[in-house]
N, C-alpha and C positions, 0 to 999 in steps of 0.2 A: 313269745316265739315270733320270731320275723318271718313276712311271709316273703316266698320266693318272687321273685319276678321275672312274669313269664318273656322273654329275648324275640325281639322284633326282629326279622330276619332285614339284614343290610345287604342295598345291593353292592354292596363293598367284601360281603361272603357270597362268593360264588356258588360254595355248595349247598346253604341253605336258601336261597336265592332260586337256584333250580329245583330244588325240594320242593319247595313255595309255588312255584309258576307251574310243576306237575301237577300241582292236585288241580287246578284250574279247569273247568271242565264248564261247557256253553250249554246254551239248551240245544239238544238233539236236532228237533221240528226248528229251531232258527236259524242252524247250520244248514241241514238241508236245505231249506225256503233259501236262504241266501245263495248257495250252490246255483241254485237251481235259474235263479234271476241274473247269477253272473253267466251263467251259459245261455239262456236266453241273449244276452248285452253281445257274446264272443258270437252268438252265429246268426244275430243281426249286425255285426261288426263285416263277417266273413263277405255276408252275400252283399254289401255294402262293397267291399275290398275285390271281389271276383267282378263285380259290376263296372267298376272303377280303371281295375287293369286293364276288361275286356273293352273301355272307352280307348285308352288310351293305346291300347292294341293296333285299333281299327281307323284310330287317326294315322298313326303310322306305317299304316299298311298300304303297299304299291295297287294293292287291289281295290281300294277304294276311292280313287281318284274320281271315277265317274259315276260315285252316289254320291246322292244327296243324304248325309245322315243327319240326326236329329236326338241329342240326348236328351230325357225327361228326369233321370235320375229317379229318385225315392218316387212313384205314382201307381195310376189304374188303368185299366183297360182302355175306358171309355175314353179319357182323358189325351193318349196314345193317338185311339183310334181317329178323334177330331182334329188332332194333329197333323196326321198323317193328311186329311182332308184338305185341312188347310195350305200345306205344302206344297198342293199340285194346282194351288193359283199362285205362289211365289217363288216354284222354283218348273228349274226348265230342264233339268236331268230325269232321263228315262226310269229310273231307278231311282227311288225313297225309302228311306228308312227311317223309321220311330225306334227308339231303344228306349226300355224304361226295367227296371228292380222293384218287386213287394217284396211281402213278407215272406215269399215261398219260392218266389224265383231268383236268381241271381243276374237274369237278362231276359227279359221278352222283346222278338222282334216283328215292329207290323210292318209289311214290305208291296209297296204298290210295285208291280214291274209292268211298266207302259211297252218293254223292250220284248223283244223275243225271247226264250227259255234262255235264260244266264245264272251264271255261278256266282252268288254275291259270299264275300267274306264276311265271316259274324265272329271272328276271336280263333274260336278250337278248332271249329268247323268251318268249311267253304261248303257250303249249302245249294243245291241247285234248283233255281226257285223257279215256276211257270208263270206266265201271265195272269197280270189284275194283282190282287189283294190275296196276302195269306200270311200265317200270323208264325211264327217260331218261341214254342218255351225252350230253355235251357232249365233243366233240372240241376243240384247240387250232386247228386252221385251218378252223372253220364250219364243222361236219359233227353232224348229230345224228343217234343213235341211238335208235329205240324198240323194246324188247323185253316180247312180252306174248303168255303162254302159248307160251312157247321160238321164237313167230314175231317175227325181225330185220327194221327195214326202216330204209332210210340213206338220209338227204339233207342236204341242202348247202344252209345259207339264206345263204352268204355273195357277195360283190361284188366281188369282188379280179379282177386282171387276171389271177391265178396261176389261176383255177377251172380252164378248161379241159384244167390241167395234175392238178389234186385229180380232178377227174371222171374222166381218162382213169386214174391211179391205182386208184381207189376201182374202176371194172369189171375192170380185172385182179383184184383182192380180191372179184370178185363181189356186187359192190353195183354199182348203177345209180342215177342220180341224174341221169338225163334226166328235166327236169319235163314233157316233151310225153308220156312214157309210164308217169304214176303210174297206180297203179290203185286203186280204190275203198278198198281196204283202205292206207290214207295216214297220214304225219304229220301233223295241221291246226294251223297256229299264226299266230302273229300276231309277224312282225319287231319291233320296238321303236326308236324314234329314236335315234339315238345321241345327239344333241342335247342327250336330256331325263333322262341316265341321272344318278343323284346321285353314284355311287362307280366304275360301270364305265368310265367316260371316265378314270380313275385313272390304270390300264396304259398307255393310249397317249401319254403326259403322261410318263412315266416312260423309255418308250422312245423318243421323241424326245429329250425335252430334257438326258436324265443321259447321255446319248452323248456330245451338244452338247457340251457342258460338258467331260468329260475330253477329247474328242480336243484342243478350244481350248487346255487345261492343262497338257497331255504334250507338244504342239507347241512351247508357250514355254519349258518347260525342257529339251526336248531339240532333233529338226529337224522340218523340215516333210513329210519322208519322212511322220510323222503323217498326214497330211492324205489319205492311201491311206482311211483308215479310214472316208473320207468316202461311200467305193462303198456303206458300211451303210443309207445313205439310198435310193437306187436300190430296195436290195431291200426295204425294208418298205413301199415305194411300191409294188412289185411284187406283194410276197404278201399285207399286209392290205387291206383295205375302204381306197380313196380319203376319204372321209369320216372313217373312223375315223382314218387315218395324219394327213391335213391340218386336217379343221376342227377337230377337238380340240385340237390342238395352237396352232392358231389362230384357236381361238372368242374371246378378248380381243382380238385385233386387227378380226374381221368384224364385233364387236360397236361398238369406238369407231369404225370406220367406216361403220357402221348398213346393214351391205350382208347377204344373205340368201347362207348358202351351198347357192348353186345348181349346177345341175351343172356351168354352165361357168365355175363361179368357181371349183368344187373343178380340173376342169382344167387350167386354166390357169397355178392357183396352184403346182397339183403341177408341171406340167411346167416354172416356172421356177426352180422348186427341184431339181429333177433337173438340171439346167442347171445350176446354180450349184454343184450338190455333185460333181459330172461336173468340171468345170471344176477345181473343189479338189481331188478327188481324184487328175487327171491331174498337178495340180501338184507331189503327191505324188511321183506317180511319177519327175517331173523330178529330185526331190530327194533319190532313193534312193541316191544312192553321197555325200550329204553326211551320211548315221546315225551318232549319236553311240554311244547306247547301242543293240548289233543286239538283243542277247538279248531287252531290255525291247520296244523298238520293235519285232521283228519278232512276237513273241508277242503285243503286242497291235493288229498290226493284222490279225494272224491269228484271234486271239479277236472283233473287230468283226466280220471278215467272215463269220465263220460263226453268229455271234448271232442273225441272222436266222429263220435255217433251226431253231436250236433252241426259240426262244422261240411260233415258229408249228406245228411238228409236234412 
């Protein structure tokens, strides 16, 4: 009796081919750990990329003509702060600036002002700084910090629908950042349009449309399970500035249609776009048991959905 011969599947059969590559399945704990190290990489990328634009901002800016700034790129405190020292035997502007990026900020500024109370521009913000030495964090989810003579005071100049959830955060950590109860001793600054920014509108261009793009890419070569990754959208609508997330992203479209983004156009716009990616994303879920590849596809709709959260804290 001849024995049968069990058929190697050829990638010349398409459908045992995909047959074959479904059952494929990675180790759980090495997807995750992997997940978890490419999100680490994307929001040391980010605060690397916020850091970057806000150089290239402030080189560009009419307002900074009469400081003296000073990039340090990737460094520390201390490092800044000698810096800064150093500067005011080499330069002869009333106004110094240090700028430097860690792991937690995406810009700290140490600011010697020899001048009277002036408005120094820092990116987002036009900051109104006092005499001598004081130090400005920029936080990733719109939170700034000002430190001068070891007194901290924290506030929130951002517009996201997430605040209420940063604010109640931030008083557990003892910072307050109720504006009905600042006191005299204040941050003062000056918000900045988003509109009008040359390089800072970069990021949000970045994180909308290179999402765009691969989930549309992975979907066509693999299934539509993809389309989970769509909930990515929901949440950057949820944690960044309405503005920032929408009309950047579609300031060419507001512009050949000569329409002004107002507030109820930014609305609108969002919520039929949260609609539409709601809708894709459930479609997703419809098509969870047709995944070709689980390893790839489940890791990366793991990686989108938690992108969010790393790219804003």
């Amino acid at each position: 009796m001849k024995k049968r011969r069990k058929e190697i599947p050829s990638v010349y059969d398409k459908a045992k081919f995909k047959e074959y590559k479904k059952g494929f399945t990675g180790n759980p704990l090495f997807i995750v750990a992997l997940v978890l190290i490419l999100l680490i990489i994307a929001r040391f990328t980010n605060l690397y990329m916020q850091y970057h634009m806000t150089k290239l901002e402030l080189k560009s800016s009419s307002l900074c003509k009469e400081i003296d700034f000073n990039f340090l790129g990737l460094s520390g405190y201390e490092k800044a702060r000698n810096r800064l020292l150093q500067s005011d035997l080499t330069q002869t502007k009333k106004i110094k600036v240090v700028c430097f990026y860690d792991l937690f900020y995406p810009a700290v500024f140490f600011i010697n002002n020899k001048d009277k109370l002036s408005f120094v521009d820092l990116g987002k913000l036009v900051v109104y700084v006092d005499y001598g030495l004081s130090v400005i964090y920029f936080y990733q989810f719109d939170v700034i910090k000002s430190k001068v003579n070891e007194t901290e005071i924290v506030r929130s100049f951002g517009n996201s629908l997430a605040f209420p959830i940063f604010r109640g955060v931030c008083k557990i950590l003892g910072y307050d950042l109720d504006i009905e109860k600042r006191s005299k001793k204040d941050i003062s600054y000056i918000i900045k349009s988003t509109e009008n920014f040359k390089y800072l509108k970069i990021p949000y261009l970045f994180y909308f449309y290179i999402p765009l793009v691969l989930i549309i890419l992975f979907a066509f070569f693999y299934s539509n399970a993809i389309f989970i990754s769509f909930f990515y959208y929901i949440e950057i609508f949820f944690l960044f500035d309405l503005k920032e997330a929408f009309v950047v992203p579609f300031s060419w479209l507001l512009n050949f249609l000569n329409m002004e983004a107002s507030n109820m156009v930014v609305l609108v716009g969002t919520c039929f776009l949260c609609v539409l990616f709601f809708i894709a994303g459930i479609l997703g879920l419809f098509n969870w048991k047709n995944i070709q590849n689980q390893s790839f596809e489940r890791g990366f709709i793991l990686f989108m959905l938690l992108l969010p959260i790393f790219i804003r804290f």
